[in-house]
Every structure is written in structure tokens, then in C-alpha cells.
PAKE-63006 format. One line per 4 residues: number of its first residue (from 1); their letters; for each residue x, y, z of C-alpha. Coordinates in steps of 0.25 Angstrom, whole numbers, plus 5000, padded with zeros to 4 digits. Layout:
<rs>
NUM> a> X/Y/Z ~ ...
</rs>
This chain:
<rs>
1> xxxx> 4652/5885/5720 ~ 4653/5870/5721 ~ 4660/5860/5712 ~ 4646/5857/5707
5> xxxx> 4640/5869/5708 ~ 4650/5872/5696 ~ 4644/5860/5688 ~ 4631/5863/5690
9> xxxx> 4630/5877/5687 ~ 4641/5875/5675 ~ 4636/5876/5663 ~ 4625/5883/5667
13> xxxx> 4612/5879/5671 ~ 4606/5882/5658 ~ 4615/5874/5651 ~ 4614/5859/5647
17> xxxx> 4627/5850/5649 ~ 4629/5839/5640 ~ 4638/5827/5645 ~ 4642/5818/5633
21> xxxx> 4652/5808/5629 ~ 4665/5812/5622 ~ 4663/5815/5608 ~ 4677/5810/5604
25> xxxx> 4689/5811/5608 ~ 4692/5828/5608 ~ 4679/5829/5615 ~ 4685/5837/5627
29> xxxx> 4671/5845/5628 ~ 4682/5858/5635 ~ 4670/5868/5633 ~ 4663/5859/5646
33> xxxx> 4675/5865/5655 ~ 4672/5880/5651 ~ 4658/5876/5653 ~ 4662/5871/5669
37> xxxx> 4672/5882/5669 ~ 4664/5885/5683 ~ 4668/5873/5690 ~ 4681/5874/5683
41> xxxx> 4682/5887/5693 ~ 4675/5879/5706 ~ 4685/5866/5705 ~ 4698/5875/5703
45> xxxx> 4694/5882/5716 ~ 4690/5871/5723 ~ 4704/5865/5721 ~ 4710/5879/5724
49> xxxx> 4705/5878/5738 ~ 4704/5862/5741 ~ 4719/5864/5738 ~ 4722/5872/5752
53> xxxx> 4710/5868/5760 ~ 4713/5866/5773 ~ 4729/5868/5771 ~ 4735/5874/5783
57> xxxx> 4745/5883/5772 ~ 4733/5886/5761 ~ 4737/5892/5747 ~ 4752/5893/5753
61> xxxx> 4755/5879/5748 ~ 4756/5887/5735 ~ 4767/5894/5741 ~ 4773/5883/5748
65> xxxx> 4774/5873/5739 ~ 4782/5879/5728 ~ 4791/5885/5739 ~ 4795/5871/5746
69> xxxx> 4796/5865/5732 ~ 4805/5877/5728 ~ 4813/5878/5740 ~ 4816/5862/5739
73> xxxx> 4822/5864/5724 ~ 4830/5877/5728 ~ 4837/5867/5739 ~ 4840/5858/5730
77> xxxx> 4841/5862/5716 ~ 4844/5875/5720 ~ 4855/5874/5729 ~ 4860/5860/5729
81> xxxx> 4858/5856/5715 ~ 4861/5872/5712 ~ 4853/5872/5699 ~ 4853/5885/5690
85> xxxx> 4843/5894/5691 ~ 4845/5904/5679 ~ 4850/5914/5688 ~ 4836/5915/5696
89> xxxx> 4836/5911/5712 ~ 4834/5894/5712 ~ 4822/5897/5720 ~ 4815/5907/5714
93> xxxx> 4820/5898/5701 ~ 4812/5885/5704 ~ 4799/5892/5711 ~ 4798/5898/5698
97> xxxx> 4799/5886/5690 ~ 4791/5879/5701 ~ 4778/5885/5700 ~ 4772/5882/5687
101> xxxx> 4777/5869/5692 ~ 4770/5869/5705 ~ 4758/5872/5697 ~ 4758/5863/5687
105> xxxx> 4762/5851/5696 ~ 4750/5854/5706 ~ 4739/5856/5694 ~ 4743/5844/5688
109> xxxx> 4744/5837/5701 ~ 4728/5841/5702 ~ 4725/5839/5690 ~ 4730/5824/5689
113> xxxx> 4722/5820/5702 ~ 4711/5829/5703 ~ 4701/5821/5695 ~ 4703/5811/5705
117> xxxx> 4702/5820/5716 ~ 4687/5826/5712 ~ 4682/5812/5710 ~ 4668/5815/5716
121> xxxx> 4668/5827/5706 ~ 4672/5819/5695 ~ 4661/5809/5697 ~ 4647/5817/5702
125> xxxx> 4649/5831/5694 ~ 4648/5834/5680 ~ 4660/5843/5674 ~ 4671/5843/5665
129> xxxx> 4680/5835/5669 ~ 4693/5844/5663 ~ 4688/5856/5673 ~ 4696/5845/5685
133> xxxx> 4709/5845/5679 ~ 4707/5860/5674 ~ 4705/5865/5689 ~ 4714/5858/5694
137> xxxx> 4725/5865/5683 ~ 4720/5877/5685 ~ 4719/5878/5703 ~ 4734/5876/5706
141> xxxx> 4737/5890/5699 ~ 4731/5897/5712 ~ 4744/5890/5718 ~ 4753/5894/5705
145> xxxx> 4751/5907/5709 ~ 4751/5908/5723 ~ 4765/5903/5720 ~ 4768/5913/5710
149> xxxx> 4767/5924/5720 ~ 4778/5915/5727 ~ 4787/5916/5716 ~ 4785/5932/5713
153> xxxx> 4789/5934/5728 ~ 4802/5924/5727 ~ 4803/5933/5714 ~ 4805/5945/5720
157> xxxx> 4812/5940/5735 ~ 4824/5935/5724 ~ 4821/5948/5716 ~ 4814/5945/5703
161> xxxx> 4807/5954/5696 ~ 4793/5946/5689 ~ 4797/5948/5676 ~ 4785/5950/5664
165> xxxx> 4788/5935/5657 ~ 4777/5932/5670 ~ 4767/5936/5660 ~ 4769/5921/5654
169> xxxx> 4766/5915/5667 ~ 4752/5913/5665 ~ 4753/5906/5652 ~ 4763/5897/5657
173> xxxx> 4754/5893/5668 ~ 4743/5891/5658 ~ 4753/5882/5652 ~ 4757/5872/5664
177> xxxx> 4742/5872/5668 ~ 4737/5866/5653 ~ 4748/5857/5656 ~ 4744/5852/5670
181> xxxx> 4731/5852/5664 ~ 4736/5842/5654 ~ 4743/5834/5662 ~ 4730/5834/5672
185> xxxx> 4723/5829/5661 ~ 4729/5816/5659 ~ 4733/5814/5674 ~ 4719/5817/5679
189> xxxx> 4711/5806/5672 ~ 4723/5796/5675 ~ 4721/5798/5688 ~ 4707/5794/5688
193> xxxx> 4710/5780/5682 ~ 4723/5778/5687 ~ 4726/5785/5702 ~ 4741/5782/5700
197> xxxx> 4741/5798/5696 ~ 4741/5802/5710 ~ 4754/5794/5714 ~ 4761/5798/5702
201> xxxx> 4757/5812/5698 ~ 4768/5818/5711 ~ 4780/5810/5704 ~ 4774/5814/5690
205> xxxx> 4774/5829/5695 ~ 4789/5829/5702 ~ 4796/5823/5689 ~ 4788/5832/5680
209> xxxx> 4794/5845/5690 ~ 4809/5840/5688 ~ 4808/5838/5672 ~ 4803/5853/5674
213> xxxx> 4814/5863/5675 ~ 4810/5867/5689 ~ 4823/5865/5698 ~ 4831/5867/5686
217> xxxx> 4832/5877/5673 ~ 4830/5870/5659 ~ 4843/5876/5655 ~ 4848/5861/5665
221> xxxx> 4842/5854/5653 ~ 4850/5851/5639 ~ 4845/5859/5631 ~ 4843/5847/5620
225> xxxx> 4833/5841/5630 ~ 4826/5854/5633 ~ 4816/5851/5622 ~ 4813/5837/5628
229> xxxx> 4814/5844/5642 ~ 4803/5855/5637 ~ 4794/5843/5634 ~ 4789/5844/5649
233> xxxx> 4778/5855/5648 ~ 4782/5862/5662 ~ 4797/5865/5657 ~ 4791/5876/5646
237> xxxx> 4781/5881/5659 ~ 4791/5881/5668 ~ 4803/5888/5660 ~ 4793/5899/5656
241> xxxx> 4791/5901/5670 ~ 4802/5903/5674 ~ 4805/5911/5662 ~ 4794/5921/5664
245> xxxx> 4796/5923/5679 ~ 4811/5926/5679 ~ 4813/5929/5662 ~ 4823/5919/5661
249> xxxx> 4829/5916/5649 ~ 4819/5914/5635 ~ 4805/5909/5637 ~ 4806/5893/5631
253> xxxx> 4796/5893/5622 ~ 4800/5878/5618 ~ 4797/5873/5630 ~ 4785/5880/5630
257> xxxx> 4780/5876/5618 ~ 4784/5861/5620 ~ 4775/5862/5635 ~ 4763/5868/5627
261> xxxx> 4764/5859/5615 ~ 4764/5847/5628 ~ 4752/5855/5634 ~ 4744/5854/5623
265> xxxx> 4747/5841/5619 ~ 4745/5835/5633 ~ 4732/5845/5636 ~ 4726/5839/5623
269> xxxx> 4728/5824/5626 ~ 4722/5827/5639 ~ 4712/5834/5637 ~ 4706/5821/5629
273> xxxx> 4711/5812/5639 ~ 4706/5819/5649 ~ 4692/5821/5642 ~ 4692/5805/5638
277> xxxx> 4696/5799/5652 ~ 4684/5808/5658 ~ 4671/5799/5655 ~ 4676/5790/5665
281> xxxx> 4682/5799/5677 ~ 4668/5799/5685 ~ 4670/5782/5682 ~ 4685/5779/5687
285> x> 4688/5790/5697
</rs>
């Protein structure tokens, strides 16, 4: 089914579709996205395979990627900087701090620009804006999880048994992707006005991934800073993946609370600035 196949055949035929102004400020009229939850579906699998189209490798940049990222930080914080790793190989260490990383870095990478990217969309179709940024959160998982299958091999080559904490896996995903969906919704209508986005979102990403305990265990931080540390969202992700794929140590439920209290603070602002900065995407972009 085509892009606009999806929004004409969503809502259904028999229905009527209202377009009306805002009606205040917390009109953010969420039912419209379940309504287009059909074209939610089409523009997640587009980007799927736009993503790989016509690349030599395919779905094994998913692999690739991580790996070359891992295998750098194992030279050099590994071996030359010899940081600690809690008693788990350096390797296998960082990969598994790197891959909510890898995920979230890539979906808000998308999110932020996308808007900017389906201009010809944006302008000539009819839909809820929000389903944009929500594709392009929700497509990077194929990637999260081709990866994953990475990591249980690297788990059992250094002989690492899964252990049953993985169960809390999917709800920390859910976590990072409401907050690159947050973040996605104030980056995405920036971009539109101000294209700056693009040149700064890469240097934005890499010194967001070192204040995240990635090459390094939180234990390195002072323990009277960790709660100023904590207020970076991705440090409560990443310690309880680490947590639940190896069972080190205590799940922090500080940080985690402290990343979901951000979430939700950040989810709500954008929501309504996302919703407000929409009247005029089709106008600017």
C-alpha cells in the first residue's frame, strides 16, 4: 500500500474527517494518530527499507556499525586507558552498554530531520503530523535488534549465560524510545525553521554518548554528583541494561525514576510544541 493509499483509506471511507484549528493550547487531538494508525504502519516500513536500499552490505550495517564503534572503544578505553569493566570482558561490556545507545542516537538522528526530509509529504497529504516523528522512533528497532542477536552470540563466545533480568529489556526500550521521541519532538519542528539542526545534531549526539556511561561504569562518577549525572535520561537506560543483561550489582531505581520523571516532563512540553509549530510546517518547509 502506498503512503497515500494509507491516507485515503484511513479513517475509512464512510467516515467524515474534520480539519479544525487548535482549540487551545493542550488540543493535541492524539486519537487522529490511532485513527492513521494504518499509515503509521506504511511510513515505518518505508523507512525500514529506504534505509538499505541499494547498499552493497544490506541489514549488516546493523551489525557493523556497533561492532566498529565497539572495537574502537575496546582499543582505546579498553586497553590503553584500561578502564574497569565490573569484572565482565571490556568488549562485551561497552557492546552492551552501546546498543540502547546505537538505537536511541539513530532514532533521534531521524526523528530530528525527518520532517525535513518528507517535505513533499508534509506539504500535498493530509495526516497527523506526530505519526512522522513516531515512525521514525519506532523503525530503528528492526536495527536494535539485529544487534541484539550480536550481543547473545558475543555472550555466549566469552561464556555468558542470558540471564532472566532480560525480561526488563523491552520496557527499558520503551523508555529510550518515549525519550528520543521527546527529543524528536522539539528537534523536528526546529529543524523546519531553522536548518542549523542538521549540522549540529552529529556534535549533539557524540557529547550526549560520553555524559552517558558507555566506555566507562558509573561507579568512575562521585557518588555526590551521581544524582546530577542521573539527570541525563540515558544513564538510567543504559545502567539497567547492563544490569539486566549481565545481573550486575542492584537495579538503579534512582536513575530510573529521575530518566522517567525527564521523559515525561520533555514528552509533555513536546507534545504541545510540537502540536503548535504544526499549522505552519506545510508554509516554512
Amino acid at each position: 500500500m502506498t503512503m497515500e493509499a494509507a491516507a485515503a483509506h484511513t479513517p475509512s471511507s464512510d467516515q467524515i474527517v474534520e480539519i479544525r484549528p487548535d482549540r487551545g493550547w493542550f488540543d493535541l487531538d492524539l486519537g487522529a494518530v490511532w485513527r492513521y494508525r494504518e499509515l503509521l504502519i506504511v511510513l515505518t516500513m518505508r523507512d525500514i527499507q529506504v534505509l538499505y536500499k541499494q547498499a552493497a552490505l544490506g541489514a549488516a550495517w546493523a551489525i557493523i556499525q556497533p561492532l566498529f564503534a565497539v572495537a574502537i572503544f575496546t582499543i582505546v578505553f579498553g586497553i590503553f586507558a584500561r578502564m574497569p569493566s565490573e569484572g565482565v570482558p571490556y568488549p562485551l561490556y561497552a557492546f552492551a552498554a552501546y546498543l540502547p545507545w546505537f538505537y536511541f542516537s539513530e532514532a533521534i538522528r531521524r526523528a530530528g530531520l525527518g520532517l525535513v526530509s518528507d517535505a513533499e509529504l508534509v506539504r500535498k497529504v493530509y495526516f497527523p503530523r506526530l505519526i512522522m516523528p513516531l515512525a521514525n522512533v519506532i523503525s530503528p528497532l528492526i536495527d536494535f535488534c539485529i544487534a541484539f542477536a550480536v550481543l547473545v552470540v558475543l555472550m555466549a563466545f566469552f561464556g555468558f549465560a542470558p540471564s532472566w533480568r532480560m525480561v526488563f529489556i523491552p520496557p527499558l526500550m520503551i523508555v529510550a524510545l518515549l525519550l528520543a521521541l521527546s527529543v524528536g519532538l522539539w528537534l523536528g519542528p526546529i529543524n523546519v525553521r531553522f536548518r542549523d539542526i542538521k549540522h549540529t545534531l552529529p556534535f549533539m549526539i557524540q557529547l550526549w554518548m560520553y555524559a552517558s556511561p558507555i566506555v566507562y561504569p558509573l561507579t568512575l562518577v562521585p557518588e555526590a554528583w551521581r544524582w546530577l549525572y542521573s539527570l541525563n535520561p540515558m544513564v538510567g537506560v543504559i545502567e539497567g541494561f547492563r544490569w539486566a543483561v549481565f545481573g550486575l550489582g542492584e537495579l538503579n531505581v534512582g536513575a530510573l525514576a529521575i530518566s522517567a520523571a525527564a521523559i515525561i516532563v520533555l514528552l509533555a512540553a513536546g507534545l504541545v510544541f510540537f502540536r503548535r509549530m504544526e499549522r505552519t510546517f506545510a508554509d516554512v518547509i
